[in-house]
C-alpha positions as CSV (number, residue, x, y, z in Angstrom):
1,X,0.0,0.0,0.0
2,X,1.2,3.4,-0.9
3,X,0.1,6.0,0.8
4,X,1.1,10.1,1.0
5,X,-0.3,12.6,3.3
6,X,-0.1,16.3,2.6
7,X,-1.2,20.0,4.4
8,X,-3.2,21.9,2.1
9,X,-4.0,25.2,4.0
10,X,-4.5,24.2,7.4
11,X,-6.5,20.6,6.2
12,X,-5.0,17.4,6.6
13,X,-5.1,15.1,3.0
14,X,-4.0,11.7,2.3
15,X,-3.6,9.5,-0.5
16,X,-3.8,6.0,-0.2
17,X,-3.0,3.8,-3.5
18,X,-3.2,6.7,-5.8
19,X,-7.1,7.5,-4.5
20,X,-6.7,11.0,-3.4
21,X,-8.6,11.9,0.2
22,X,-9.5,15.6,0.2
23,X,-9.7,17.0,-3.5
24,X,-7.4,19.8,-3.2
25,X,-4.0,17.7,-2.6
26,X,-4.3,16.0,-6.0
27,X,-1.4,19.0,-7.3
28,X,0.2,18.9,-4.5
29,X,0.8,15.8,-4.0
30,X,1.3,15.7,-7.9
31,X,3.9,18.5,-8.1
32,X,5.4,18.8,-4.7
33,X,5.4,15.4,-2.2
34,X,7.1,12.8,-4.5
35,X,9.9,12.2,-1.9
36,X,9.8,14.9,1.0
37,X,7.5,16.1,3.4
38,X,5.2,18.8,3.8
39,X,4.2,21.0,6.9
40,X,6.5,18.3,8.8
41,X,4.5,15.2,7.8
42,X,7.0,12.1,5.8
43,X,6.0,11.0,2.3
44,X,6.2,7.5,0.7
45,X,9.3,6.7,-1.1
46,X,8.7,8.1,-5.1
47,X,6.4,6.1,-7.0
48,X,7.5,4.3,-10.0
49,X,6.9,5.4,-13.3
50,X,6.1,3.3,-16.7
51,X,8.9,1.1,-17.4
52,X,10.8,1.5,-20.8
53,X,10.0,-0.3,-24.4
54,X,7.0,-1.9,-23.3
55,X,3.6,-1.2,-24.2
56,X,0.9,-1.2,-21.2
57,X,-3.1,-0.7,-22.1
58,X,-3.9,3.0,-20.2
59,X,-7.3,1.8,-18.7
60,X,-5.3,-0.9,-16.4
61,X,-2.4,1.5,-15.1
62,X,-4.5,3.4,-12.8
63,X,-7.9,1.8,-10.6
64,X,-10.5,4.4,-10.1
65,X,-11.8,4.6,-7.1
66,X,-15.7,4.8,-5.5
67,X,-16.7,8.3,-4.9
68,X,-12.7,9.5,-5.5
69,X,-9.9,10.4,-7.9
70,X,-7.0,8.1,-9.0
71,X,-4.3,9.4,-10.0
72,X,-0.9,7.8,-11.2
73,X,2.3,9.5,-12.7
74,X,3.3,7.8,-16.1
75,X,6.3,9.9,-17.0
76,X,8.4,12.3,-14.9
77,X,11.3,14.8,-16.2
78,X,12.3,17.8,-15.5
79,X,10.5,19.7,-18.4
80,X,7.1,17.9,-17.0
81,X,5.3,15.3,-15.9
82,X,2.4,13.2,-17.6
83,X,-0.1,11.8,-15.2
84,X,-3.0,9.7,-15.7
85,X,-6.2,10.4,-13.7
86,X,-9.2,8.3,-13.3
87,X,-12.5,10.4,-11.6
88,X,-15.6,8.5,-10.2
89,X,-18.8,10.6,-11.3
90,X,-19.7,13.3,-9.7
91,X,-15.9,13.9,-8.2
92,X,-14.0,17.8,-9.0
93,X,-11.2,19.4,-8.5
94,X,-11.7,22.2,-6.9
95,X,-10.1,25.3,-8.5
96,X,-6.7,25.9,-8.3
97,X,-4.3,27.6,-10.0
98,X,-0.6,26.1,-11.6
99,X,2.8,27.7,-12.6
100,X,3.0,25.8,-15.9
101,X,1.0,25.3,-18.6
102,X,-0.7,21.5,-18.3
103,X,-2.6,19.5,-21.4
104,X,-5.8,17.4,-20.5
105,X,-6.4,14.8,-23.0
106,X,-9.9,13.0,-22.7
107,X,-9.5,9.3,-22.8
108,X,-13.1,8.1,-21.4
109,X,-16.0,9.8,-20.3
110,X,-16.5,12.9,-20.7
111,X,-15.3,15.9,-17.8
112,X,-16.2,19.8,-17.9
113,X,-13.3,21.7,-17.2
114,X,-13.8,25.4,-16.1
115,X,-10.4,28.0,-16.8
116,X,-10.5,31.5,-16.4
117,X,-14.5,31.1,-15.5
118,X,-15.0,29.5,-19.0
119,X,-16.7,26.2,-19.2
120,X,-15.1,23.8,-21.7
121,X,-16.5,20.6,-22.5
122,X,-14.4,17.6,-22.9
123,X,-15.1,14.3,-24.4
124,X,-12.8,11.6,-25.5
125,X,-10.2,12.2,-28.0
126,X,-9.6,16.3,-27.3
127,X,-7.2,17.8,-25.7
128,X,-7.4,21.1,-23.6
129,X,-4.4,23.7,-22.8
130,X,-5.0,25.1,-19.6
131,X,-2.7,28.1,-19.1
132,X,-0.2,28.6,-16.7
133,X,-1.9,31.0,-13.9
134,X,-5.2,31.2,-14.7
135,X,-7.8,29.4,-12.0
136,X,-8.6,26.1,-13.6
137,X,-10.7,23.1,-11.9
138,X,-12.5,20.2,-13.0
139,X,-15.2,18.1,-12.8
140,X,-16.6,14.9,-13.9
141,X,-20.3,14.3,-14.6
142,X,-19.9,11.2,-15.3
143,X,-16.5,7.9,-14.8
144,X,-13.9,9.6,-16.8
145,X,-9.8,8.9,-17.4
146,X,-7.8,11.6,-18.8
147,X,-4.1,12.2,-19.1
148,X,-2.5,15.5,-17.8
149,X,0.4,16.8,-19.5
150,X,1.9,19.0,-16.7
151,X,4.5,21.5,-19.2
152,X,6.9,22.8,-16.2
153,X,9.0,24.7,-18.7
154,X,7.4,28.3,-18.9
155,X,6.2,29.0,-22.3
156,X,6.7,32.2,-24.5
157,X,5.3,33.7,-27.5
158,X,2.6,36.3,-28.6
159,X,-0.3,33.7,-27.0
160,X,0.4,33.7,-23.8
């Protein structure tokens, strides 16, 4: 059993076998508890990523999880990471703002993802850029997998 526990403002959150406890710490724990501790409380050793030169089926790398979010990190480098999420319906993210630029790609189900107060409906096989600083959450109406491209190099250029 893996399990993380983080301090998000002054709330306690855990996650136990990628099932996050207490929405908010999904980016936290994401971006910031891989092998150190928060607020004073330990983390879990870092969690493995998809081994090399071997294909693996997306739906059986992550177990969603009754009334939760299941989250598992695929790839990690230093210019991002790319984590696969898997929300039971009716579970959000709560909005939140991120550094980086991140890309959500709908695999299953469909999720409605609010950023900058716009609603943008996502369905399977589109992808979404979510800009660095600007509030973002999201939430799923219905089961739903995605894949969340986290981009921790800051981009440039007229778009931004």
């Amino acid at each position: 059993m893996l399990v993380w526990a983080a301090v998000v403002g002054r709330e306690p959150h855990a996650m136990v076998d990628g099932a996050v406890k207490g929405v908010e710490a999904w980016l936290l724990l994401s971006q910031h508890c891989l092998s150190r501790g928060v607020n004073g409380i330990a983390m879990a050793t870092k969690p493995q990523t998809i081994p090399p030169a071997e294909a693996l089926s997306l739906h059986s790398l992550v177990t969603p999880t009754e009334q939760g979010i299941a989250s598992r990190v695929l790839a990690r480098t230093a210019g991002g990471n790319l984590t696969l999420f898997a929300f039971d319906s009716g579970q959000d993210l709560t909005e939140h703002t991120s550094p980086f630029d991140a890309l959500v790609m709908v695999l299953e189900g469909s999720l409605t993802l609010t950023i900058g107060g716009k609603e943008v409906p996502a369905i399977p096989g589109t992808i979404v850029r979510m800009p660095a600083n600007v509030p973002h959450a999201v939430s799923a109406p219905e089961r739903a997998r995605m894949l969340l491209l986290m981009l921790r190099e800051p981009a440039t250029g007229p778009d931004r």
